[in-house]
C-alpha positions in Angstrom: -63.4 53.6 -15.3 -63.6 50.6 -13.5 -66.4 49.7 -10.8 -63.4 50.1 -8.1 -61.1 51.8 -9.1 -58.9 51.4 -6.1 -58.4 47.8 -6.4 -59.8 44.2 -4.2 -57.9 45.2 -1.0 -58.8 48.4 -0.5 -59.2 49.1 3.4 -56.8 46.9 4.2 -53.8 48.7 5.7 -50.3 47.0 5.9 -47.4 48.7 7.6 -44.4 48.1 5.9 -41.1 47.2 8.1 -39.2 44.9 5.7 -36.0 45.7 3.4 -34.4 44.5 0.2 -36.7 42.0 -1.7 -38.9 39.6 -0.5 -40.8 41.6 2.2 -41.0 44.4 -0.1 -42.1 42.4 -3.4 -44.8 40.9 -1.5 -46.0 44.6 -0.3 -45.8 46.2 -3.6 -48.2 43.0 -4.9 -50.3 44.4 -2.0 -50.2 48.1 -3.1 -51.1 46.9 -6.7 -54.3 45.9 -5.7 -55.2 48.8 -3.6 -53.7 48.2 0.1 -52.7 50.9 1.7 -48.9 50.4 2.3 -46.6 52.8 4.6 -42.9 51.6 4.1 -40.9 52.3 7.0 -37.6 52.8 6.6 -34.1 53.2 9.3 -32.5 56.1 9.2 -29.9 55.1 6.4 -33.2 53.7 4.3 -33.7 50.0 3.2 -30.1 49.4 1.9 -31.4 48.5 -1.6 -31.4 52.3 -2.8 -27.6 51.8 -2.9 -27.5 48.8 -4.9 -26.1 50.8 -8.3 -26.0 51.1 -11.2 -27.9 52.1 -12.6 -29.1 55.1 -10.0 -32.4 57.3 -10.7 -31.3 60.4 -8.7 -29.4 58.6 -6.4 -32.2 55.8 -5.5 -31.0 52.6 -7.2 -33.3 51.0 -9.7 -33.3 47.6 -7.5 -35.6 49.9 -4.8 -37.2 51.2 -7.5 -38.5 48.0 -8.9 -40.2 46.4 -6.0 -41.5 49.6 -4.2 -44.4 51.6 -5.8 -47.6 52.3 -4.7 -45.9 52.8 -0.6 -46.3 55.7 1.4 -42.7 56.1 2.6 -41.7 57.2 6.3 -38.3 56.6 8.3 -38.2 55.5 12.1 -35.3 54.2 14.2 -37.1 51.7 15.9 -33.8 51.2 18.5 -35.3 54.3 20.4 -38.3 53.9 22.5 -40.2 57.1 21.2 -39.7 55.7 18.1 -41.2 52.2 18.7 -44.5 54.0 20.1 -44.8 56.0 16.7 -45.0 52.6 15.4 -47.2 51.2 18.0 -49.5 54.0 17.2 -49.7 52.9 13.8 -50.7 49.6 14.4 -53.3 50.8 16.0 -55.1 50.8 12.9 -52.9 48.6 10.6 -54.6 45.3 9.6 -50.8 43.8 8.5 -47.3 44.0 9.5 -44.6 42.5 7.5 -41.0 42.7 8.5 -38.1 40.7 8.2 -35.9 41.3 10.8 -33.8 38.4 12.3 -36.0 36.2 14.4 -35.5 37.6 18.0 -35.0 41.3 16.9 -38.2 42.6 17.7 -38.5 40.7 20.9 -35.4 42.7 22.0 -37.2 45.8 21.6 -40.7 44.3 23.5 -42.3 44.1 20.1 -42.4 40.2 19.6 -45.8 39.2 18.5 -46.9 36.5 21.3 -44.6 39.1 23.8 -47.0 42.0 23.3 -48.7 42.5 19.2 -51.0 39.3 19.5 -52.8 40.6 22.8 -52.6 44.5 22.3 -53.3 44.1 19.0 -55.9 40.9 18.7 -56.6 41.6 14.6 -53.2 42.0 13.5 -51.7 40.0 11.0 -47.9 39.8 11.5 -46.2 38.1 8.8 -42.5 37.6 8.7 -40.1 36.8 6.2 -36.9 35.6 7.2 -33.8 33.3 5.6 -34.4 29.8 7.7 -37.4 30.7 10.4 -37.1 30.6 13.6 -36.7 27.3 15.2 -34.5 24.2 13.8 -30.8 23.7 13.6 -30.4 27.3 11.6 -33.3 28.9 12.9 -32.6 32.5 13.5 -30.0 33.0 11.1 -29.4 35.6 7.9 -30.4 34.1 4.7 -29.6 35.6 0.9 -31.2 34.4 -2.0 -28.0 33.4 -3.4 -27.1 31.2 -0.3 -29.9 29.4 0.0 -30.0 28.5 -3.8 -26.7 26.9 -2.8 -27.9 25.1 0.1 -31.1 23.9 -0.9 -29.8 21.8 -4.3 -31.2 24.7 -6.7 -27.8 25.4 -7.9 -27.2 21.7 -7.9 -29.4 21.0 -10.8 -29.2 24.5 -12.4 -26.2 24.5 -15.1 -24.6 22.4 -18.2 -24.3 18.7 -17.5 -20.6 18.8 -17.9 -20.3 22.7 -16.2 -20.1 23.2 -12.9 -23.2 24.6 -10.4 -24.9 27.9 -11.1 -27.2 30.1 -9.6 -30.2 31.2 -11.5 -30.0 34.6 -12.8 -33.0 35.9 -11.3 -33.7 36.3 -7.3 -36.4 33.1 -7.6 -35.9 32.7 -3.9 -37.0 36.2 -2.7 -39.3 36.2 -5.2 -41.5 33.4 -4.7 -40.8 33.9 -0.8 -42.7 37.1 -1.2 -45.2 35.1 -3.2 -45.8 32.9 -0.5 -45.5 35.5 2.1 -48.7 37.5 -0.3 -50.8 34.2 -0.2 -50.1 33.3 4.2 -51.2 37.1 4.4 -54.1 36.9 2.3 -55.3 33.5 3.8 -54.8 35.0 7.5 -57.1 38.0 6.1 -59.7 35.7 4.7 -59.7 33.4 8.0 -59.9 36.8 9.8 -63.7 37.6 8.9 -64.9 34.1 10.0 -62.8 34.1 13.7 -62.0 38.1 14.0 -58.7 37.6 15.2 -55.4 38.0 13.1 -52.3 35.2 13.5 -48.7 34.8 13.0 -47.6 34.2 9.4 -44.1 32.4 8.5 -42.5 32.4 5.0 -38.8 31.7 4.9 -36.7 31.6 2.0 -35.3 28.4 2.9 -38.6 26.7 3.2 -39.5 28.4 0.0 -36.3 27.1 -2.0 -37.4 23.5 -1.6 -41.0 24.2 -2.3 -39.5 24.9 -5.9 -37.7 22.0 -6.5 -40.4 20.3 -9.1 -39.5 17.9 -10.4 -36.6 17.2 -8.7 -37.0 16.5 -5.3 -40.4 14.4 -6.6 -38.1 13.0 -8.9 -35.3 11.9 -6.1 -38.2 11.0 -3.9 -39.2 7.8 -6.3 -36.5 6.7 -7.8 -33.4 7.5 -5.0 -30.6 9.1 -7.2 -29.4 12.3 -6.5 -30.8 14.9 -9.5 -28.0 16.2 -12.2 -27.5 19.0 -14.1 -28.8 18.8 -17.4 -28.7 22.0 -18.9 -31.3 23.8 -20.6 -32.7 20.4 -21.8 -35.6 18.7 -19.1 -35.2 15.5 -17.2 -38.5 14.3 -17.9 -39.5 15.4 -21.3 -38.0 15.3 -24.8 -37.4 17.1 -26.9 -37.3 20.1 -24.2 -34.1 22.0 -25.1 -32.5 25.0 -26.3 -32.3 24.5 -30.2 -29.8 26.0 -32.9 -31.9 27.2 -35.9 -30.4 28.6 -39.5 -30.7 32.6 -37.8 -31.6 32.7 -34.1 -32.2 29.9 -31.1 -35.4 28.4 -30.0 -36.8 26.8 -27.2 -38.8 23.8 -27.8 -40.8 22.7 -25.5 -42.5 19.3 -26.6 -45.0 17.4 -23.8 -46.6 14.9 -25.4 -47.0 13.3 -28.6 -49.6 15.4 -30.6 -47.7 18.1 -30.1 -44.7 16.1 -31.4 -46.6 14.8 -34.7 -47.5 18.7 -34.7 -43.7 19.8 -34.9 -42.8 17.0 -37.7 -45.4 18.5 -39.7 -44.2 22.2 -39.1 -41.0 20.9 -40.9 -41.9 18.8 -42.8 -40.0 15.4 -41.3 -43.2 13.0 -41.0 -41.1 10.2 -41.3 -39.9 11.1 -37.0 -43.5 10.0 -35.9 -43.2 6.6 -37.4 -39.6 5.8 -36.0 -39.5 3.4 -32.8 -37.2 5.6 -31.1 -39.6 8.3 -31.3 -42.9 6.7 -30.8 -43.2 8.3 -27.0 -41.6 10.5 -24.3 -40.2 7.4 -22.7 -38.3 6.5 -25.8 -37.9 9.9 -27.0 -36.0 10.9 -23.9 -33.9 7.3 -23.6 -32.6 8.4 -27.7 -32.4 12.1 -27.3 -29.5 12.8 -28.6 -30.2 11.3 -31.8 -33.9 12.9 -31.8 -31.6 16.3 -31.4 -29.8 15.8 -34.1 -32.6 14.7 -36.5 -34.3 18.6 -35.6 -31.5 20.6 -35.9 -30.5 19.4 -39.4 -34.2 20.2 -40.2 -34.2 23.3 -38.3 -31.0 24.9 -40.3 -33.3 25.5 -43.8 -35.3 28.1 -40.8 -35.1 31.7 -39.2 -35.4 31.1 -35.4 -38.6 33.3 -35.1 -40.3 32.0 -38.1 -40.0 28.7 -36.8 -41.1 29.6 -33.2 -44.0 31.4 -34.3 -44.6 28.4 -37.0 -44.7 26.0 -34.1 -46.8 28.2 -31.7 -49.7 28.7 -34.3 -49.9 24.7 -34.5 -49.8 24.8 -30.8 -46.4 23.3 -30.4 -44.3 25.3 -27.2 -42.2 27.1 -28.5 -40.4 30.9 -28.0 -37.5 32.5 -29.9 -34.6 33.1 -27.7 -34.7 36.9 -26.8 -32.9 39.2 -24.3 -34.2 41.5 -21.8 -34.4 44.4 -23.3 -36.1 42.4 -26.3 -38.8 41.0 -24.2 -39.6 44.3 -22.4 -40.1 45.5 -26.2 -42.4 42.9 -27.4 -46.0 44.0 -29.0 -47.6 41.0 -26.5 -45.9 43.2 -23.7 -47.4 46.2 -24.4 -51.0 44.4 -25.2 -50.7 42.5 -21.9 -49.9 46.2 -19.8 -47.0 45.1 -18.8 -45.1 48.1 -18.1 -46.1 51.2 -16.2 -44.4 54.4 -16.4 -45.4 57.2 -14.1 -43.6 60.2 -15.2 -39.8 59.0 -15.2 -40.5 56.0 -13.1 -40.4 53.3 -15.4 -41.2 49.3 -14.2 -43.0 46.0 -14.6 -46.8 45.8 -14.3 -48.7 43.2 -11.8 -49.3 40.0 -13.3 -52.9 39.3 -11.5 -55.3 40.6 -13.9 -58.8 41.2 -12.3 -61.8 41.7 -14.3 -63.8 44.4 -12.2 -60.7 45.7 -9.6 -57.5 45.5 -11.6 -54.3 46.8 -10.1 -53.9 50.4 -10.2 -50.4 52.5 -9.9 -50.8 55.4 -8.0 -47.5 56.1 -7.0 -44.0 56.0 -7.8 -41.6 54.7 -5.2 -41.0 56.9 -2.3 -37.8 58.9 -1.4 -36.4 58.3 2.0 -39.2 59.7 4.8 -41.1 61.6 2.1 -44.5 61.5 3.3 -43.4 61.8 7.2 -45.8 64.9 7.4 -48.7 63.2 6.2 -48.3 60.0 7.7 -47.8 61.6 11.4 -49.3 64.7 11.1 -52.7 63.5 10.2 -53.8 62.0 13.0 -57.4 61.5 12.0 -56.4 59.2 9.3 -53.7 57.1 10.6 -53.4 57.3 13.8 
């Protein structure tokens, strides 16, 4: 058992108006570590428990991966009786994150500096949404996707001689709800000093070209336009996907002990010693012939002998594995990755705390489930 049990934001109350990803990524980090989260949902329910297959009685496992540990509830917030069930909520709510289109909740008398910052002086309103509110695009619908696009991350994601891709996980929404967490946790911590709550912004847009390391830096200094290099770095060599006698590799190589450490590992001393290796600088300007030099050496090898080889002499390395692989990894399992609460099944919180660790209570809610005890019990949230 640990000393809380119930996790570092315990007391803290969020109420829950956001749909598909980010919003709700960055409130299931919340409910991890103890924050009371009600999810409220419209009437058809956040559109994500359509987005199938695969279904878990009729809830697609998209909802299901982001919304555990919520207290789920359903209000049409288009009718006034319904806004004041929300209002009353507030009441007591230390955080509300939605991510309606900038101006919706100010059509319905709900806009923060139009009514939430005065009648509810504490509050901390954060909102995600696809560009903000104000500039050339404020106001408008963002996906992921799109804003990849926009923002040069497809650009530079891809084979040098392929066209633009997008990456094959939702980074945007992702690490918008990261950054949505940290503005929400910040306004929380700046709370106890000035007792009043404030206004926090993450958009995906902004978010994309936080991300951009080290390209934008690397357009920023030297004025060309970054280019698609494949799974191999700009910066660093050798950094690449690798062919090995069974299996790929990714070798990850940032400086030169750990380079003098992977010519040892197989046995090709005679790399450290040869001017076109001697650094990153001219590693990188004779890559291709540093490439082929290790994958003639790496052809005598399995993939995950090598890898694991390379790791123990603390060279980057990782055996190229799917999904399913991954998932099934003994590190997983000794890192708690996954949780399974009777047949919910998903990924674990990544923030490990000594003395309040996260804690998984509950497994996503079905569409208004806990109506009853959300707005029957007056004495506890109301």
């Amino acid at each position: 058992m640990t000393e809380n049990s119930l996790g570092s934001l315990e007391g803290i109350r969020v109420i829950d108006l956001s749909r598909v990803l980010g919003g709700p990524y960055c409130t299931q980090i919340l409910a991890d570590h103890g924050a009371e989260v009600i999810k409220i949902e419209p009437p058809a329910g956040d559109e994500t428990r359509t987005w199938g297959p695969p279904f878990e009685n009729d809830t697609a496992a998209y909802f299901l991966g982001v919304n555990r540990n919520k207290l789920g509830v359903s209000l049409d917030l288009s009718q006034e009786a319904e806004r004041l069930k929300l209002l009353g909520l507030l009441e007591h709510a230390d955080v509300l994150l939605e991510n309606f289109k900038p101006g919706t909740l100010e059509r319905w008398g709900l806009g923060y500096e139009q009514l939430l910052q005065t009648r509810f002086p504490r509050l901390v309103h954060c909102r995600v949404s696809g560009f903000g509110a104000d500039g050339p695009l404020g106001g408008l619908a963002g996906y992921d996707a799109a804003i990849q696009a926009m923002t040069g991350i497809m650009s530079v994601n891809g084979e040098a001689r392929g066209g633009a891709l997008r990456v094959g996980i939702p980074v945007v929404d992702m690490v918008t709800g990261l950054n949505a967490a940290l503005g929400i946790l910040m306004a929380l911590r700046e709370r106890e000093r000035s007792q009043r709550g404030q206004f926090v912004e993450a958009a995906l847009f902004d978010s994309a070209l936080s991300i951009l390391h080290p390209h934008a830096a690397n357009y920023f200094y030297s004025g060309q336009s970054p280019q698609r290099s494949g799974n191999a770095h700009p910066n660093i060599t050798p950094y690449d996907l690798f062919h090995t006698g069974s299996g790929d590799i990714f070798l990850a190589v940032g400086n030169n002990a750990q380079f003098t450490a992977l010519c040892g590992v197989i046995d090709m001393p005679s790399l450290t010693s040869d001017a076109r290796f001697d650094n990153n600088h001219t590693r990188s300007a004779h890559r291709l012939a540093l490439r082929a030099e290790l994958e003639s050496a790496f052809l005598v090898w399995d993939g995950a002998q090598l890898a694991n080889a390379l790791m123990r002499q603390g060279v980057p390395c990782a055996p190229l594995l799917s999904v399913d692989a991954a998932l099934d990894l003994p590190h997983t399992a000794q890192r708690e990755m996954r949780v399974t609460l009777g047949s919910y099944r998903g990924i674990a919180s990544p923030i490990k705390l000594s003395r309040t660790p996260a804690t998984y209570r509950m497994p996503p809610p079905e569409l208004d489930q806990h109506a009853d005890q959300v707005f029957g019990d007056k004495s506890k949230f109301f």
